[in-house]
DRENVOZA-387402 format. One record per residue (C-alpha): y, x, z. Coordinates in Angstrom, 3 decimals. Example, Ala and Ser with C-alpha at 12.3 -4.5 7.8 and 13.67 -1.06 7.14 Angstrom:
BEGIN
         py         px         pz
     -4.500     12.300      7.800
     -1.060     13.670      7.140
% end
This chain:
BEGIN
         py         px         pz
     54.652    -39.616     14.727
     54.479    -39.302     11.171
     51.357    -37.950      9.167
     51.041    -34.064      8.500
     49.484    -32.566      5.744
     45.922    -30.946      6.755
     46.920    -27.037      6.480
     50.259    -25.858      6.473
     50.640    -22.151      4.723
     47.399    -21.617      4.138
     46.469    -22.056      7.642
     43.927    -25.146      8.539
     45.123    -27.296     11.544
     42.676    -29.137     14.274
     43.762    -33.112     13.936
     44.393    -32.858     17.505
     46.357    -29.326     17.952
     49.439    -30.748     18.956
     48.282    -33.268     21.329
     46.303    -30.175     23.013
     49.081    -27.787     23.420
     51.384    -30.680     24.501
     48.495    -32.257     27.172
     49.158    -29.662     29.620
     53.101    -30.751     30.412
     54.795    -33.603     31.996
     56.844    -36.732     30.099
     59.722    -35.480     30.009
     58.956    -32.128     28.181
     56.260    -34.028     25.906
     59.011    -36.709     24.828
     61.241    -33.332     23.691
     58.277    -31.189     22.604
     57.703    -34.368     19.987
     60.065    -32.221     17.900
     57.514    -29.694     17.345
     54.901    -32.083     15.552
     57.661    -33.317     13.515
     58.767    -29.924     12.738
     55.016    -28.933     11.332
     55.925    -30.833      8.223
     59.303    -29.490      8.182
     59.823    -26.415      6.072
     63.572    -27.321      5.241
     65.167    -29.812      4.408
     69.146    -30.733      3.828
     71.924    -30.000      6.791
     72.656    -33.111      8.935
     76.173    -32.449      8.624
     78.896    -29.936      6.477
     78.520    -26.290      8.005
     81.554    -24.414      8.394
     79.888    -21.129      7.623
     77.592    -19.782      5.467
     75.895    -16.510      4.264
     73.366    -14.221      4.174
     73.164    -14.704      7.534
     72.806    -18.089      8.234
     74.798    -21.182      8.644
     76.296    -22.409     11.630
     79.127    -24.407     12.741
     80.919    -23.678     15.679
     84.901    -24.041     15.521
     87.126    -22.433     17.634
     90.957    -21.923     18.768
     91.127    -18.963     16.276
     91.607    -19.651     12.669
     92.056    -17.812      9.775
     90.512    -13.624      9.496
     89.464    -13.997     13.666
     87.373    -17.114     12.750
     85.496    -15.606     10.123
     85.057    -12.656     11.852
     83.813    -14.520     14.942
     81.282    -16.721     13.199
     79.752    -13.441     11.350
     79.484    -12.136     15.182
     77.672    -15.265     16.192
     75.379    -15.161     13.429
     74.806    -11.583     14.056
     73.612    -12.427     17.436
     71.387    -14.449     16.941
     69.220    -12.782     14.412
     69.474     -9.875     17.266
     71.354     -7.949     14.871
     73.570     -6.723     18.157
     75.380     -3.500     16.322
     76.348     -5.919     13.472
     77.723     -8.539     15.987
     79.641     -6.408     17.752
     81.713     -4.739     14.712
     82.476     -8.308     13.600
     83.341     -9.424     17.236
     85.946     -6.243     17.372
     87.063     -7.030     14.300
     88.071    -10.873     15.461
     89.788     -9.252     18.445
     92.074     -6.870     15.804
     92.646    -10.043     14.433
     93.940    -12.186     16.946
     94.196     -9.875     19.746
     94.368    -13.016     22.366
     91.291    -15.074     21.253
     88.781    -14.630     24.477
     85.760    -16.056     22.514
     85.747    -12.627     20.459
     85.750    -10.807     23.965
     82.792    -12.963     25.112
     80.892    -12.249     21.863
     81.699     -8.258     21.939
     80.538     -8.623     26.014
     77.167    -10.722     24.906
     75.810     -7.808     21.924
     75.085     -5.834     25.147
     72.376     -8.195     26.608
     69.184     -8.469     24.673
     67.468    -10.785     26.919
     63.741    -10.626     25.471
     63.605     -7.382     26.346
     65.711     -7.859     29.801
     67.969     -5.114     28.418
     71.226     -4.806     29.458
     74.139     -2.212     29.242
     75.977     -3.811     31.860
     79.027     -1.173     31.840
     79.814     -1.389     28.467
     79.866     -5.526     28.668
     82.335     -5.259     31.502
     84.580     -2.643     29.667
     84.931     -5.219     26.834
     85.480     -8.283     29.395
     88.462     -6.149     31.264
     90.389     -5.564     28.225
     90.551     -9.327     27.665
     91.964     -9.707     31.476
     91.075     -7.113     34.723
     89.147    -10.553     36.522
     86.866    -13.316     36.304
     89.783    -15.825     37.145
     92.394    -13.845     34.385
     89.425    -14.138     31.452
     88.925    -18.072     32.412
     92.978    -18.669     32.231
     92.912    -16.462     28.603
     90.570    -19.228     27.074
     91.813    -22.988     26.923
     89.863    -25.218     28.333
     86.687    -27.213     27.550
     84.141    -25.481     25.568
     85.851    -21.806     24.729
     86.656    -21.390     28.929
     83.286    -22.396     29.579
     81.982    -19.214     27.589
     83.971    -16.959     28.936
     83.033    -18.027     32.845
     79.425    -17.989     32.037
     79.674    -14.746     30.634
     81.181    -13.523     33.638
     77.957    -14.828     35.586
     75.490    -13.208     33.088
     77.633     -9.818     34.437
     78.554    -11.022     37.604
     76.516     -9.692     41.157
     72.865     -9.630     42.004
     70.094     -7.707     40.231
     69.177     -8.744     36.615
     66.984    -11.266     36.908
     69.195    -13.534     39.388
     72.047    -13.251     36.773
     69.575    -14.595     34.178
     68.851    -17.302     36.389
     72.133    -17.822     37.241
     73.768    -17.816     33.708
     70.763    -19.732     32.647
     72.098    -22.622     34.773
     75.335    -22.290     33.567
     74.374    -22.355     30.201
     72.209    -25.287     31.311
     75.495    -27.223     32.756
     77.029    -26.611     29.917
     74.053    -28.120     27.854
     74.259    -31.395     29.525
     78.348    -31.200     29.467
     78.248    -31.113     25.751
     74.706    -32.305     24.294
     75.694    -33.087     20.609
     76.491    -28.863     20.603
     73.993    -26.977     19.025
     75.325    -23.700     19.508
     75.388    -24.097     23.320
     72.043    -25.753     22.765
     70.838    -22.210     20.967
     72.283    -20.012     23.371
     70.563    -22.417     26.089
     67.223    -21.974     24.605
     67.868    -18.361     24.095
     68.858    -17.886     28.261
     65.290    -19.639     28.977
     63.004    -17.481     27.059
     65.328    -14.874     28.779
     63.958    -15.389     31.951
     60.284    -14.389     31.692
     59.089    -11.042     32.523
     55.718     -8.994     32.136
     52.409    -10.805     33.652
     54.634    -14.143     34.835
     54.316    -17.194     32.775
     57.538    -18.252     31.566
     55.527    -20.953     29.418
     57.171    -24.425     30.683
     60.577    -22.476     29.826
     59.258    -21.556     26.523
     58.054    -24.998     25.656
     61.545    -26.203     27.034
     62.897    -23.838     24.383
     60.642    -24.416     21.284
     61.905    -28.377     21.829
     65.348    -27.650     21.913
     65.174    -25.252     18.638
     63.180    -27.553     16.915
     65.551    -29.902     17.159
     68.139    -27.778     15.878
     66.203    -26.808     13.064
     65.926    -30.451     12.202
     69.764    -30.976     11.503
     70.253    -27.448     10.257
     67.136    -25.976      8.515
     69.594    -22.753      7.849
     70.576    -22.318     11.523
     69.729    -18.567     12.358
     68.990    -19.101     15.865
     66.748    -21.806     15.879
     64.564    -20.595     13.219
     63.885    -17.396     15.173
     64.182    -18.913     18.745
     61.058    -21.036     17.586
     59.077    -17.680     16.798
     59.727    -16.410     19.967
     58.671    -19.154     21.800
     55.232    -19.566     19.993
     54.617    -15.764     19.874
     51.112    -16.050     21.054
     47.671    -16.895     19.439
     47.173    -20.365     21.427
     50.731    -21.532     20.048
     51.556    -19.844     17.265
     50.487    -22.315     14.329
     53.622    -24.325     15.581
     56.223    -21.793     14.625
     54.761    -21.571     10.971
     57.539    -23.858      9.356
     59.994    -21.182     11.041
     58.398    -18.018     10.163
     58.228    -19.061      6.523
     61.499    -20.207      6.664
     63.372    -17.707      8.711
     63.652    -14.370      6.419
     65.211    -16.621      3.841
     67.851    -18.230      5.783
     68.962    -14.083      7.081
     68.080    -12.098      4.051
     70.733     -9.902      5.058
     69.660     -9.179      8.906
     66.379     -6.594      9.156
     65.325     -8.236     12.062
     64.994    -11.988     10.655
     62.971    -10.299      7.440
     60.345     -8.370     10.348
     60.307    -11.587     13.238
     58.348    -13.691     10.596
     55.182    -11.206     11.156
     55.203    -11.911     14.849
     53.427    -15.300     13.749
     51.587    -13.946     10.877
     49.875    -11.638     13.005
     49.192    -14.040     15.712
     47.154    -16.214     12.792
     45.423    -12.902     11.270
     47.665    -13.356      8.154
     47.568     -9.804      7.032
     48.860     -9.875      3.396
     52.407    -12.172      4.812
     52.406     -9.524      7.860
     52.172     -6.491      4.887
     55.136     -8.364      2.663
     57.448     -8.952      5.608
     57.743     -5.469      6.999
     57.918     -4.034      3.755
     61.472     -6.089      3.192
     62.621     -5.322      6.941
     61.337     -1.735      7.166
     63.632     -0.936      4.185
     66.579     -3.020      5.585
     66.537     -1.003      8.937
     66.480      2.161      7.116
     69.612      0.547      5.298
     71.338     -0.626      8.415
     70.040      3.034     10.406
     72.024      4.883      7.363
     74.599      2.497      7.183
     76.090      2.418     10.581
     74.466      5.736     11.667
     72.400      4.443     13.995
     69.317      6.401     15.962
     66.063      6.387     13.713
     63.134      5.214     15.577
     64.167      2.091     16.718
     64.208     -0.982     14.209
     63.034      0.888     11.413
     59.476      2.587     13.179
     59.092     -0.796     15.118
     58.722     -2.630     11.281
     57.173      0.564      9.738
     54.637      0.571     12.791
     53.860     -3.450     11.707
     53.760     -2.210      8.135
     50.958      0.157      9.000
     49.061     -2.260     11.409
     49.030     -5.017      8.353
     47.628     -2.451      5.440
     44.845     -1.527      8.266
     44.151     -5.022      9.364
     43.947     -5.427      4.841
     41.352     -2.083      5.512
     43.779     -0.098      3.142
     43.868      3.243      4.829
     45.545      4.805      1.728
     48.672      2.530      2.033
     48.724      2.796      6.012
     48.751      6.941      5.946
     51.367      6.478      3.603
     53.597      4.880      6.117
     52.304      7.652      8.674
     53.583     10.133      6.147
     56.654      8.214      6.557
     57.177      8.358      9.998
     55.566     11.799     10.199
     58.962     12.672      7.903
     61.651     11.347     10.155
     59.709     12.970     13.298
     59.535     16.204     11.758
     63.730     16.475     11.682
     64.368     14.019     15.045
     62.802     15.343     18.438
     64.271     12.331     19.798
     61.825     10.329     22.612
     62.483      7.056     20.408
     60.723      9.123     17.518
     58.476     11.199     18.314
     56.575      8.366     20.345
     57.032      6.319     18.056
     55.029      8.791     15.436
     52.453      9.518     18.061
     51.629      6.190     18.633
     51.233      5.557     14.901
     49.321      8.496     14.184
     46.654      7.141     17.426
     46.397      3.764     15.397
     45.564      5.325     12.685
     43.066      7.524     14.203
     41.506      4.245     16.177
     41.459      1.775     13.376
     40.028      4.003     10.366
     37.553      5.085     12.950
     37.859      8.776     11.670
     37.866     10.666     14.241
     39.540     14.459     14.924
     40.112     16.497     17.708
     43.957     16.455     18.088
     46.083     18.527     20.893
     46.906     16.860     24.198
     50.814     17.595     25.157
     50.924     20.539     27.169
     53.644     18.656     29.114
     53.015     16.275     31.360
     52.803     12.254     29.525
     55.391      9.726     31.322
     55.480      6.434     31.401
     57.792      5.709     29.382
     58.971      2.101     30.154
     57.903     -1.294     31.212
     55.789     -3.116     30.150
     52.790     -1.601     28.145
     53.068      2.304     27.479
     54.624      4.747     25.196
     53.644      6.816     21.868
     52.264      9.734     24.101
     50.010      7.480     26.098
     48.434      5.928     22.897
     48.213      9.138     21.729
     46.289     10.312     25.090
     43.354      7.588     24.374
     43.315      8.404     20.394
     42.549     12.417     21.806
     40.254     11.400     24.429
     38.505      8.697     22.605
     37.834     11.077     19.509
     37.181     14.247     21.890
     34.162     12.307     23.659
     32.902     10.968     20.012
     33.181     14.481     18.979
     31.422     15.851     21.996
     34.098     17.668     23.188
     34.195     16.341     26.776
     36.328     19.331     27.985
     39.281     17.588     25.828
     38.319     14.293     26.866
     38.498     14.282     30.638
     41.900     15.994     30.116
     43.119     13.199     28.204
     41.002     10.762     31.075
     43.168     12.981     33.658
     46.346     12.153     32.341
     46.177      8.240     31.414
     44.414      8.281     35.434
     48.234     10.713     36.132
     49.709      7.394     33.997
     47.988      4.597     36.217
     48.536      5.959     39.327
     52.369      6.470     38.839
     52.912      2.857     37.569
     50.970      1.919     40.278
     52.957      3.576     42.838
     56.119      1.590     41.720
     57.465     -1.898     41.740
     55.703     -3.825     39.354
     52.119     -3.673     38.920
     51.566     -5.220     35.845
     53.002     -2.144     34.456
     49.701     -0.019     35.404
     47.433     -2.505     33.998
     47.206     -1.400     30.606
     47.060      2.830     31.562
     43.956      1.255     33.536
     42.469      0.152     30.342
     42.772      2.996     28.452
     41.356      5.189     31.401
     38.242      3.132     31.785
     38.115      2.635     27.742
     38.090      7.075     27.861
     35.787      7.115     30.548
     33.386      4.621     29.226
     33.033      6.749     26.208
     32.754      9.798     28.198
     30.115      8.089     29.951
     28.248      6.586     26.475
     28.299     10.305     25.294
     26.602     11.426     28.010
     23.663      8.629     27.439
     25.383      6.762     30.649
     24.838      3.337     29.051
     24.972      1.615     32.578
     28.067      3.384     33.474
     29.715      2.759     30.454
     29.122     -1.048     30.594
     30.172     -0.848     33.863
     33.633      0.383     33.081
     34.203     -1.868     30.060
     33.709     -4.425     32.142
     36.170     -3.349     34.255
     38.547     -2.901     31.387
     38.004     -6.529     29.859
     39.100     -7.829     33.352
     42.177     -6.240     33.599
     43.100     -7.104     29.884
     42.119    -10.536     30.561
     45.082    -10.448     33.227
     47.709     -8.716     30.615
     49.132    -11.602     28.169
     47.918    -11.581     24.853
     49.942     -9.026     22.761
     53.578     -9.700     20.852
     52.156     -7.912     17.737
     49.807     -5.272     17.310
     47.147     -4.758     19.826
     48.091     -3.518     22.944
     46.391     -1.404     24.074
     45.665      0.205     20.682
     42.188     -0.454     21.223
     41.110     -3.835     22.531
     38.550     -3.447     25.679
     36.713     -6.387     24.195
     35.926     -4.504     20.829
     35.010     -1.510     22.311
     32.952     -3.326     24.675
     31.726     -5.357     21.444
     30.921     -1.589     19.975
     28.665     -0.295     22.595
     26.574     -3.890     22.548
     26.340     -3.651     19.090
     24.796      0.493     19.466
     22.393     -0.915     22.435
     20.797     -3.568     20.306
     21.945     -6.731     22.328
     23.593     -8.930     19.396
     24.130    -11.923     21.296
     26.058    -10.271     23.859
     28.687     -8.080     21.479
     28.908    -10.964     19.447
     30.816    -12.511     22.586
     32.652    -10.017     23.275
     33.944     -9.782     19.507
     34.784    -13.733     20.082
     36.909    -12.626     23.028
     38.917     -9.976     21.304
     39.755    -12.416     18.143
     40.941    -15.113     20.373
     43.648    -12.392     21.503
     44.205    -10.868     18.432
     43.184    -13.092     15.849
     41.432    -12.073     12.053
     41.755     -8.184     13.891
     39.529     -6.281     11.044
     37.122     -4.653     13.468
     36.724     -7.778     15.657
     35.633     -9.539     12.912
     33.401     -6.473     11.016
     31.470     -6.058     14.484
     31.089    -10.143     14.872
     29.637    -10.415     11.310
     27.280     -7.503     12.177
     25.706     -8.871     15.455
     25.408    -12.398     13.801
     23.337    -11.110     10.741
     21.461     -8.771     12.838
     20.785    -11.690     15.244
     19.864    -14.126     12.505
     17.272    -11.460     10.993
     15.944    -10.901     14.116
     15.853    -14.960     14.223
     17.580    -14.858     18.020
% end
């Protein structure tokens, strides 16, 4: 294995980090995680071979039957996928089809910008519309590609939007993408979309870790021979998007906005990283580049506001609180507080609340704001929408305030929230309206001079988070039980104790500002007090 340097980006690594995160797994994934050590001292490096495309969007290679306007077109779709820039990709896959009318592969592509497989998204109907104007069956679309590669596509597309619910078509076109893996291993675009199928199949509160090691190996190794290639770049954040592993996708996050400049998504998926490691000032400089690019791509292709652009400007205002710059963070509030004022739209106005609860949470300046006459709904699995945070921002500052009326209303409706996740199919989903209604009661409780109580129900909170996984991002929920928990320690006297508790919430959410403000305050207290 050959020597690393001591600290890559700024960030000091252990000696024996790698041989840590790779201890837990058997040969045979070791031998292919080896990639990832190699990678650390990777940043880029020259192609192993000539690329037949190039751009702001990557570099791939990946020839086909088409030629000509349908090629071009097809590679920009591929490209387009896999920086997840699905409205892009699908334009460029129609316009391969205008082309060359009979090329399946552009069919295949057009059928594939409908799945977004880290979110287990799928718009089913519209894939199959696409895949029936290329040929009315499964059997037609396979004869419309020539064989080898190309037909291969096209019949594991069909399985990805064949029968069964969608979790055994993941696992079933994760196989075929598998077979197709080991039918052609010098391939690195089947190799991509391989790795891409396994970090498909994990869902909320089940490890999917082996698969995402299995992943990270197989983009690494991509990334070796083509430090440009879209897919492995950002294939290798997603698979080390959590504090224990993130370190390892460091090469790739610096490296991935510059190989997409043109695709909003690769400028924002380098912060998933830098927040994992606390890096607040890369987190601030990589929204600011992809919140402007979704507003582009929102105007250009008149998309709905509220999705890319208030997912980046929400980062953008997490980072400039982490940095403890209010000013800049209201700013983006302002921002969002703009667009929600004209749209009415779920996407948006969630998306607003939610920002406008972080900022009431982190700044710690709290104000009595209105609970939503209406009823809050859950608005999705996992985790919870805008309203929600918004609940535990109004209850939370209604119980500092002394305003308990307000704040068992907002306890009421995060309980209404837990007890109708609860009630259906997945679980998991209820875990983190639990939080917040224990995190509202517990203040409830420490207003009321219930210091037993409210220990007792922080308690209960930092159980249940310790059974959520650590967060893809900001915290989640807004307010970490840990902190809070750290909080009322620190108000009670008992240094040694919050301090632990502090520990606990950075090793979820690493360098988090108040985490690290309430750790430095029980250790000075504690060493004055010489415990």
């Amino acid at each position: 294995m050959p020597a690393c340097p001591p600290h890559i980006g700024g960030v000091r690594l252990q000696p024996d980090l790698v041989s840590v995160v790779l201890g837990a797994y058997d040969d045979l994934l070791m031998k292919k995680l080896s990639f990832v050590a190699v990678a650390l001292c990777l940043l880029a490096g020259p192609a192993g071979a000539q690329t037949t495309a190039s751009g702001e969007l990557g570099t791939i290679q990946f020839p086909t039957s088409a030629a000509g306007a349908a090629q071009s077109a097809f590679l920009t779709g591929v490209k387009a996928l896999h920086n997840f820039e699905f409205d892009t990709a699908a334009d460029a896959f129609r316009a391969a089809q205008n082309a060359d009318p009979g090329f399946a592969l552009a069919y295949w592509g057009e059928a594939m910008s409908f799945n977004h497989p880290l979110w287990a998204q799928q718009d089913i109907a519209s894939a199959r519309k696409v895949l029936e104007r290329l040929a009315p069956t499964a059997a037609a679309r396979s004869a419309k590609a020539p064989a080898g590669k190309e037909r291969d596509f096209v019949e594991a597309v069909d399985v990805l939007y064949g029968v069964g619910d969608k979790y055994a078509r993941d696992v079933a076109y994760s196989a075929a993408m598998k077979r197709m893996y080991d039918k052609y291993p010098g391939d690195d675009e089947i190799a991509t979309l391989y790795a891409l199928s396994l970090l498909g199949l994990g869902r909320p509160g089940e490890s999917n870790l082996r698969n995402a090691m299995q992943a990270a190996a197989i983009a690494e190794g991509i990334f070796q021979r083509n430090p440009k290639h879209p897919g492995a770049a950002h294939f290798i954040i997603h698979s080390f998007d959590d504090p224990d592993h993130a370190i390892l996708a460091l090469p790739a996050a610096r490296a991935y906005a510059k190989i997409a400049p043109s695709a909003a998504h690769a400028l924002h998926m380098p912060s998933h990283i830098f927040v994992q490691l606390g890096l607040w000032d890369d987190v601030v400089a990589s929204n600011t580049v992809a919140y402007k690019a979704a507003v582009d791509l929102a105007e250009a292709k008149n998309l709905p506001r509220g999705r890319e652009d208030f997912h980046t400007l929400s980062w953008l205002q997490y980072g400039y609180l982490q940095q403890g710059k209010f000013d800049e963070a209201d700013k983006t509030l302002a921002a969002a507080r703009a667009v929600a004022d004209k749209d009415k739209s779920p996407g948006v106005s969630n998306g607003y609340a939610s920002m406008k609860a972080r900022q009431i949470v982190e700044t710690g300046k709290w104000e009595k704001i209105a609970i939503p006459a209406a009823a809050v709904r859950d608005g999705g699995a996992p985790g919870y929408d805008g309203s929600a945070a918004y609940v535990l921002a109004a209850g939370l500052g209604a119980a500092k305030l002394g305003d308990l009326e307000t704040a068992n209303i907002a306890l009421e409706r995060l309980r209404g929230l837990r007890t109708q996740a609860e009630s259906g199919s997945n679980a998991y989903r209820a875990k983190p309206f639990a939080i917040m209604e224990k995190e509202v009661a517990a203040t409830i409780a420490a207003a009321k001079k219930d210091a037993a109580g409210a220990e007792q129900l922080l308690k209960d909170a930092t159980a249940i988070e310790l059974g959520l996984d650590a967060p893809s991002g900001p915290a989640d929920p807004i307010k970490p039980s840990f902190e809070l928990y750290g909080e009322l320690l620190l108000d009670q006297g008992r240094m040694k104790d919050a301090a632990a508790q502090f520990q606990q919430s950075l090793a979820r959410t690493p360098n988090r500002r108040l985490s690290v403000q309430g750790l430095q305050r029980a250790s000075a207290q504690r060493s004055t007090a010489g415990q």
